[in-house]
C-alpha positions in Angstrom: -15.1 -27.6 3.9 -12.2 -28.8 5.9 -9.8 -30.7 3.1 -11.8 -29.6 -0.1 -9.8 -28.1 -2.7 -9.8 -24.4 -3.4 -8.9 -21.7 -5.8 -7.6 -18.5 -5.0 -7.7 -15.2 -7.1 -5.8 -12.2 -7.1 -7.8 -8.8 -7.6 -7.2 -4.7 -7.6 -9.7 -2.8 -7.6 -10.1 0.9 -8.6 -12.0 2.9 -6.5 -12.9 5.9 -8.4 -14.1 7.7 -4.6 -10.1 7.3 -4.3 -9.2 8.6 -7.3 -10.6 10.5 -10.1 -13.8 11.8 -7.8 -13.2 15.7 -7.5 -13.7 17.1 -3.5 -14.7 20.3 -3.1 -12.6 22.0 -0.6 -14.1 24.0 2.4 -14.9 27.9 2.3 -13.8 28.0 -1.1 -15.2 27.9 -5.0 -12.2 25.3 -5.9 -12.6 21.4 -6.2 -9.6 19.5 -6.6 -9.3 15.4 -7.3 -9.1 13.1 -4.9 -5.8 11.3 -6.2 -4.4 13.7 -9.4 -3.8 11.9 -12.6 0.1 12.1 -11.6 -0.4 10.2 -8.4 -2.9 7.9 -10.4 -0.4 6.6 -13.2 2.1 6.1 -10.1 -0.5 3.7 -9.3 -1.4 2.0 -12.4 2.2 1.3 -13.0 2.7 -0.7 -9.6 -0.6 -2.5 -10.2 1.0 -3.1 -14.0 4.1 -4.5 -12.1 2.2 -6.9 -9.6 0.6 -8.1 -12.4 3.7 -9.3 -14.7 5.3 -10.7 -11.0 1.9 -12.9 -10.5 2.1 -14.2 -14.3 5.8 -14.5 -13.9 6.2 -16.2 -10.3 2.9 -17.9 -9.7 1.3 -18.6 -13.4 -1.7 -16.0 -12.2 -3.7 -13.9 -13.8 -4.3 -10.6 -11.9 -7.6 -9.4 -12.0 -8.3 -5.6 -12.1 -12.0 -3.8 -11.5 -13.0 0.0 -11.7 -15.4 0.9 -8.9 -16.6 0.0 -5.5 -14.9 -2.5 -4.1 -17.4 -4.4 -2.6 -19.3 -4.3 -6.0 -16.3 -5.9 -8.4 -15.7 -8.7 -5.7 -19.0 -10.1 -5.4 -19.3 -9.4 -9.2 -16.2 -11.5 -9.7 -17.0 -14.2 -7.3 -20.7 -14.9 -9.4 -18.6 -14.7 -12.6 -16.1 -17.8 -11.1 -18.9 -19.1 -9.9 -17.6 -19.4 -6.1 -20.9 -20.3 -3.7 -17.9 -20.2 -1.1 -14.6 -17.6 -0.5 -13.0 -15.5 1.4 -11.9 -12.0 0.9 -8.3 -11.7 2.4 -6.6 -8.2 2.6 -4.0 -6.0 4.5 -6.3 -4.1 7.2 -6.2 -0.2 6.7 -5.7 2.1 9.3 -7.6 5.7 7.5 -11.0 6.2 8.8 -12.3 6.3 4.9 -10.1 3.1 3.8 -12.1 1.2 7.2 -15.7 2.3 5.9 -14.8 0.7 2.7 -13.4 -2.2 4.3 -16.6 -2.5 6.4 -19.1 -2.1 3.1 -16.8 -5.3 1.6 -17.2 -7.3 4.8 -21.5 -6.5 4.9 -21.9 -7.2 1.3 -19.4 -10.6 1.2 -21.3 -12.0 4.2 -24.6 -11.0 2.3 -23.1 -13.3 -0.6 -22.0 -16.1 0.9 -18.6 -14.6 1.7 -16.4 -13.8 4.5 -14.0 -11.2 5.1 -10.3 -11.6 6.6 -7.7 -8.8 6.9 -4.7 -9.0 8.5 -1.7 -6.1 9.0 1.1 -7.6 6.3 4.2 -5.6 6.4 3.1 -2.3 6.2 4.7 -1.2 9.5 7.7 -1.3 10.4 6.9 -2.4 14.1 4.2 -5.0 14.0 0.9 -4.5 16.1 0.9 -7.2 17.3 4.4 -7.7 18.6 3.9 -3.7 20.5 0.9 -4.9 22.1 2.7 -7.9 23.4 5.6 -5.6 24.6 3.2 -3.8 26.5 1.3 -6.5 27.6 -2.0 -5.7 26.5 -3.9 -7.9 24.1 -3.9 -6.8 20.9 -7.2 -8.0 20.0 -8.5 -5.4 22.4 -6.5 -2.4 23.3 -4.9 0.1 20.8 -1.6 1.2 21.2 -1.1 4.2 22.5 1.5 6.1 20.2 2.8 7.8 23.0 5.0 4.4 24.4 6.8 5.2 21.4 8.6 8.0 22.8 11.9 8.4 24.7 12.8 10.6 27.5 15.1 12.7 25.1 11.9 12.6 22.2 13.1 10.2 19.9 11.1 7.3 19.0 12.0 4.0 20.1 12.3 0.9 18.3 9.8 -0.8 20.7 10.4 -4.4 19.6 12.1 -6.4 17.0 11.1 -6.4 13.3 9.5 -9.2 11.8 11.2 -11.6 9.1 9.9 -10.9 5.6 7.8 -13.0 4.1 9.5 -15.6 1.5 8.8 -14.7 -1.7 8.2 -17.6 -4.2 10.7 -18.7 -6.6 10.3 -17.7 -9.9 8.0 -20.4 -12.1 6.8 -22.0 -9.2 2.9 -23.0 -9.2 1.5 -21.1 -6.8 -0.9 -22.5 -4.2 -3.7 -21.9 -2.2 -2.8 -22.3 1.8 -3.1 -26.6 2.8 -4.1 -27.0 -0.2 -3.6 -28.1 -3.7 -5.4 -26.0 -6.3 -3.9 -23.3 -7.9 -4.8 -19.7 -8.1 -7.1 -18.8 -11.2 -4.9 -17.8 -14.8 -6.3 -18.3 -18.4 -9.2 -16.3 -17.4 -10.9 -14.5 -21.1 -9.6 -10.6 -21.3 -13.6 -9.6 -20.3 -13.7 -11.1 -16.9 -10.1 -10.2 -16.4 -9.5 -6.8 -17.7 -12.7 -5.4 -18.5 -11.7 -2.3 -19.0 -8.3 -3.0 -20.4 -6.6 -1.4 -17.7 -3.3 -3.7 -17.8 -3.0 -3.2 -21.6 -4.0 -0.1 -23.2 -1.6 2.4 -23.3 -1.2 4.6 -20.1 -2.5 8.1 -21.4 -5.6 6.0 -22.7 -6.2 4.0 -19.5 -5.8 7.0 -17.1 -9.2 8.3 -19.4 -10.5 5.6 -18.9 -10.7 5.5 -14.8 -12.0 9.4 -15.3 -9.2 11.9 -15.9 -9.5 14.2 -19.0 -7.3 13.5 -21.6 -5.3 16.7 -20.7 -4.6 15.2 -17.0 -3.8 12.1 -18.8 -1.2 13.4 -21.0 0.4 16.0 -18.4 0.7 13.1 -15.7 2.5 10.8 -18.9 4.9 13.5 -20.0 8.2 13.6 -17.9 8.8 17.0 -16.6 12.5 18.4 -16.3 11.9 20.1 -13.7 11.3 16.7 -11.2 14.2 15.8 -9.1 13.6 12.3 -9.8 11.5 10.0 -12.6 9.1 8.2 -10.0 7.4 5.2 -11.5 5.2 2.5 -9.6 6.6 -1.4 -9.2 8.4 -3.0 -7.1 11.6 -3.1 -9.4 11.5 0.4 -9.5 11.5 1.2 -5.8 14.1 -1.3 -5.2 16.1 -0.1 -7.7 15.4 3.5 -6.0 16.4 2.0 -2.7 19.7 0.6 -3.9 21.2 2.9 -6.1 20.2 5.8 -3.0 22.4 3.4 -0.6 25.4 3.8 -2.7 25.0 7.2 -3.7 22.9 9.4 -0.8 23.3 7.4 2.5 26.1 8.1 3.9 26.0 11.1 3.5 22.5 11.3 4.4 23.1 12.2 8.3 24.7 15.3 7.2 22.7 16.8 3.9 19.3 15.0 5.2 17.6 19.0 5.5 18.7 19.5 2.1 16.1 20.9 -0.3 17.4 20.3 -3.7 19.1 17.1 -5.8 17.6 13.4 -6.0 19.9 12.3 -2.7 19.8 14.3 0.4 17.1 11.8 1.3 15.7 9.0 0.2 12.6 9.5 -1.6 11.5 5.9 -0.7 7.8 7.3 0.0 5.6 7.1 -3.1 6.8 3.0 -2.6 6.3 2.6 0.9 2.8 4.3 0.7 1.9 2.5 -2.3 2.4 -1.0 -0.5 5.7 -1.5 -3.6 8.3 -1.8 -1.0 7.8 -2.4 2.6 9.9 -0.7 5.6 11.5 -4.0 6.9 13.0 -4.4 3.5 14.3 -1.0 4.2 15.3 -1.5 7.3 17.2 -5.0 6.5 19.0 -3.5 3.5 20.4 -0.3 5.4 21.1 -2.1 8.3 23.2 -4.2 6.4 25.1 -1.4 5.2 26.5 -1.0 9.3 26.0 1.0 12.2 26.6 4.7 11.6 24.8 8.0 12.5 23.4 8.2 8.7 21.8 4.4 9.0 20.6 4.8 12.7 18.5 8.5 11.5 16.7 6.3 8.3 15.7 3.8 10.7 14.9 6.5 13.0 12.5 7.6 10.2 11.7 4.5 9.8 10.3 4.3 13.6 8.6 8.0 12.6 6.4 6.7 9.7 5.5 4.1 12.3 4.5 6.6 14.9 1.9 8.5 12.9 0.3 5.3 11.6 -0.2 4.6 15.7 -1.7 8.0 16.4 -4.0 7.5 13.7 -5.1 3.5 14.6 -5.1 5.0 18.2 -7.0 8.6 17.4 -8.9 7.9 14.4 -10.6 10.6 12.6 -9.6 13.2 15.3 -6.0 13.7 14.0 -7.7 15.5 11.0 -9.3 18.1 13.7 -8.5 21.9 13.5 -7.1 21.6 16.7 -5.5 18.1 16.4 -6.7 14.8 19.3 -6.4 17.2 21.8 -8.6 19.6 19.9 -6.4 22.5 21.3 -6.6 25.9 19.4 -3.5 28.1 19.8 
């Protein structure tokens, strides 16, 4: 109701269809996971660090589920005992993340719920803002990646990129939108954490979303042979970001078809993908740096990552053909 007080919760779920589920591979006696345990503790970790940032900034509790999604939020909304609520969530562009997303709408509308997604920052270039540009309305045209291109086959920054989105300062109570209740903490460990996710150690809580203990401890053991530690957070992928600026950038026009060392290009991907760090805070810090022809290709890459997001909002499932959208065999 208009003016009524509300609560709002913070919740991760792990989808084991995402992650531990094995897919067998086509023409071939081999099945391999869907995420390996590697990718999986990449993930943990950042759900770890969002997590200590919602305790620390906003006095939240973040509350973590293993399996379907639509299953452990209308399991958490009976255990808060919400008649009411809203799911809100970044929209996905992956013709598997939009089935799930459609499963969580059906079953919160069965349950009293409704579901809202919106784009966030995961683009560099926001949908909305191309459409605009275009003029077509974005509520019902796609974008066609190919307005992205130049004559001379670059891609185009098509339009200006969005502010980021303030963050809050540190101790501050945070607050559901127009209103004044905060968002849920205190909450017991069971309705929390069920599985201990957040707590156990990570060899322990990798076994316990469905990798074998041997997966577990391979993916936990640093290997000397990686060109860089990767680990999942925020902190970390800033901290990746900056020390890259002042060691790899400038140089990065030059060296950036290297193959070997942590610097001839960024590595910024395992963040960006995992939602850790988003491109406009990439974009803002290296455009800070100046104008050069090593700040204007990472933006150019930038404008890349963009593009294929576009051809796969614009081509859906196709892209995945043998023969691509235009389902042409060569």
């Amino acid at each position: 109701d208009a003016g009524a007080p509300c609560q709002g919760a913070w919740l991760y779920v792990f989808d084991p269809d995402f992650m531990s589920r094995e897919v067998q591979l086509p023409g071939v006696a081999v099945s391999v996971r869907k995420a390996s345990a590697r990718r999986a503790l990449f993930i943990l970790q950042s759900v770890r660090s969002l997590g200590e940032q919602l305790s620390h900034k906003l006095g939240a509790d973040l509350i973590v589920r293993h399996g379907r999604p639509e299953d452990g939020i209308t399991s958490l909304a009976r255990a808060l005992g919400w008649p009411r609520w809203d799911v809100h969530c970044q929209r996905e562009l992956g013709t598997e993340e939009e089935a799930v997303q459609a499963r969580v709408s059906e079953a919160a509308e069965a349950c009293g719920g409704r579901f809202l997604s919106g784009w966030g920052r995961q683009l560099l270039f926001h949908p909305e803002d191309v459409a605009k540009s275009l003029g077509v309305d974005p509520r019902m045209s796609l974008v066609n990646p190919h307005h992205f291109w130049e004559q001379d086959g670059d891609v185009e920054p098509v339009v200006p990129v969005r502010p980021e989105i303030a963050a809050p300062a540190s101790g501050t109570t945070g607050q559901c939108r127009h209103h004044s209740r905060p968002f849920v903490s205190g909450l017991p460990a069971g309705v929390r954490d069920p599985l201990g996710l957040l707590a156990t150690p990570l060899c322990e809580a990798l076994m316990r979303l469905g990798y074998s203990e041997e997966e577990a401890v391979t993916a936990c053991t640093p290997d000397p042979r990686a060109v860089l530690p990767f680990r999942g957070g925020e902190a970390e992928g800033l901290r990746r970001l900056d020390r890259w600026i002042q060691t790899g950038l400038q140089g990065y026009y030059e060296q950036r078809a290297g193959l070997l060392g942590a610097d001839y290009s960024s590595k910024l991907s395992p963040w960006l993908a995992t939602g850790c760090v988003s491109p406009g805070t990439v974009y803002r810090k290296v455009r800070a740096v100046g104008d050069n022809q090593s700040t204007g290709w990472l933006i150019s890459e930038l404008a890349w990552r963009d593009l294929f997001r576009y051809h796969l909002m614009y081509h859906g499932s196709a892209v995945f053909f043998l023969g691509g959208p235009a389902r042409a065999h060569r």
